[in-house]
C-alpha positions as CSV (number, residue, x, y, z in Angstrom):
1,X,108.4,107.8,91.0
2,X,111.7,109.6,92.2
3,X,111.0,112.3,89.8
4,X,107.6,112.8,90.4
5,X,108.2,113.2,94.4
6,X,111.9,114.3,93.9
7,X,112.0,116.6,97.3
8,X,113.1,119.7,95.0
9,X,109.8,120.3,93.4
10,X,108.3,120.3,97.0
11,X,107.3,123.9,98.3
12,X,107.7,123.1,101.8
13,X,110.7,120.9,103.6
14,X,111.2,121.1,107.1
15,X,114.3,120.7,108.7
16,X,114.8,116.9,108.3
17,X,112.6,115.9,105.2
18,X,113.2,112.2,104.4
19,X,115.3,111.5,101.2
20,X,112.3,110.6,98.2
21,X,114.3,107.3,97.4
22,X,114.9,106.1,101.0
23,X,110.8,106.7,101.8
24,X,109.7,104.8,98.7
25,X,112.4,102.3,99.7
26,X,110.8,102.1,103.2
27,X,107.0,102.1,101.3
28,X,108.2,98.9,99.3
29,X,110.0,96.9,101.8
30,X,106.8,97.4,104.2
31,X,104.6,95.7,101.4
32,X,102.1,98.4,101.5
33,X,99.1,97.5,98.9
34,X,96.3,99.7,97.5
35,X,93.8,100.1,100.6
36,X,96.6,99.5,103.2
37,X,96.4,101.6,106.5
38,X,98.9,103.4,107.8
39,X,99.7,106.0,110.6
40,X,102.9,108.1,111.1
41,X,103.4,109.2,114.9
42,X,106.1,111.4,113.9
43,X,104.9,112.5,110.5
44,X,106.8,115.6,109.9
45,X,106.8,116.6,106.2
46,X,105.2,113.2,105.3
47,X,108.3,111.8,103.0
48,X,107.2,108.8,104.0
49,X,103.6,108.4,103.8
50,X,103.6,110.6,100.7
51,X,105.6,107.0,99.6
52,X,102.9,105.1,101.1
53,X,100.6,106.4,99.2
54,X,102.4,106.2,95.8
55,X,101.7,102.2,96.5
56,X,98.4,103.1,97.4
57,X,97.9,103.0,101.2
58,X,95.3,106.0,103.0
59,X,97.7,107.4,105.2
60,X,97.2,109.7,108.5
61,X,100.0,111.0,110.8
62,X,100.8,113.1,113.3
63,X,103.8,115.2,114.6
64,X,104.5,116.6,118.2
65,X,105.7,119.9,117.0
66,X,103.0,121.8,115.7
67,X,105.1,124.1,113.2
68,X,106.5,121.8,111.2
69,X,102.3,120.9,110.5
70,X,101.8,124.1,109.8
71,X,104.8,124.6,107.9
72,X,106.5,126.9,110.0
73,X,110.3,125.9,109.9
74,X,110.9,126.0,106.2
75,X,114.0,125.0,105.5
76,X,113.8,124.8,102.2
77,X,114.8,126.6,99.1
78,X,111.6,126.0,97.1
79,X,110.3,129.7,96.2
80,X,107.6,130.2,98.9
81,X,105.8,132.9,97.0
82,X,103.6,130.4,95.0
């Protein structure tokens, strides 16, 4: 799982993108099962409920700034041309 959401091959990260070990480690210790709800207030670039869903929880979030949503604050170095 760390490979496949390894926060490399993401093509957006915004300016504090959760670590893809410490999100799953947050997705496991929660005991999130397949059908499990969840809801991020302060979703950001979803590291964490992209964990949540890995164990199989339907996820929704939501941020306060509007750019990171959007995708606006890239700070990333993901090639944005794609």
């Amino acid at each position: 799982a760390l490979r496949k959401y390894d926060l490399k091959k993401r093509l957006y990260l915004g300016p504090t993108s959760l670590d893809t070990s410490l999100a799953l480690l947050l997705a496991n210790i929660s005991q999130v099962r397949q059908g499990s709800l969840a809801y991020d207030p302060f979703v950001g670039t979803a590291s964490i409920l992209v964990a949540l869903t890995h164990f199989g929880a339907i996820c929704s979030g939501s941020d306060i700034d509007p750019r990171v949503l959007r995708g606006e604050m890239y700070a990333g170095s993901a090639d944005r041309s794609l």
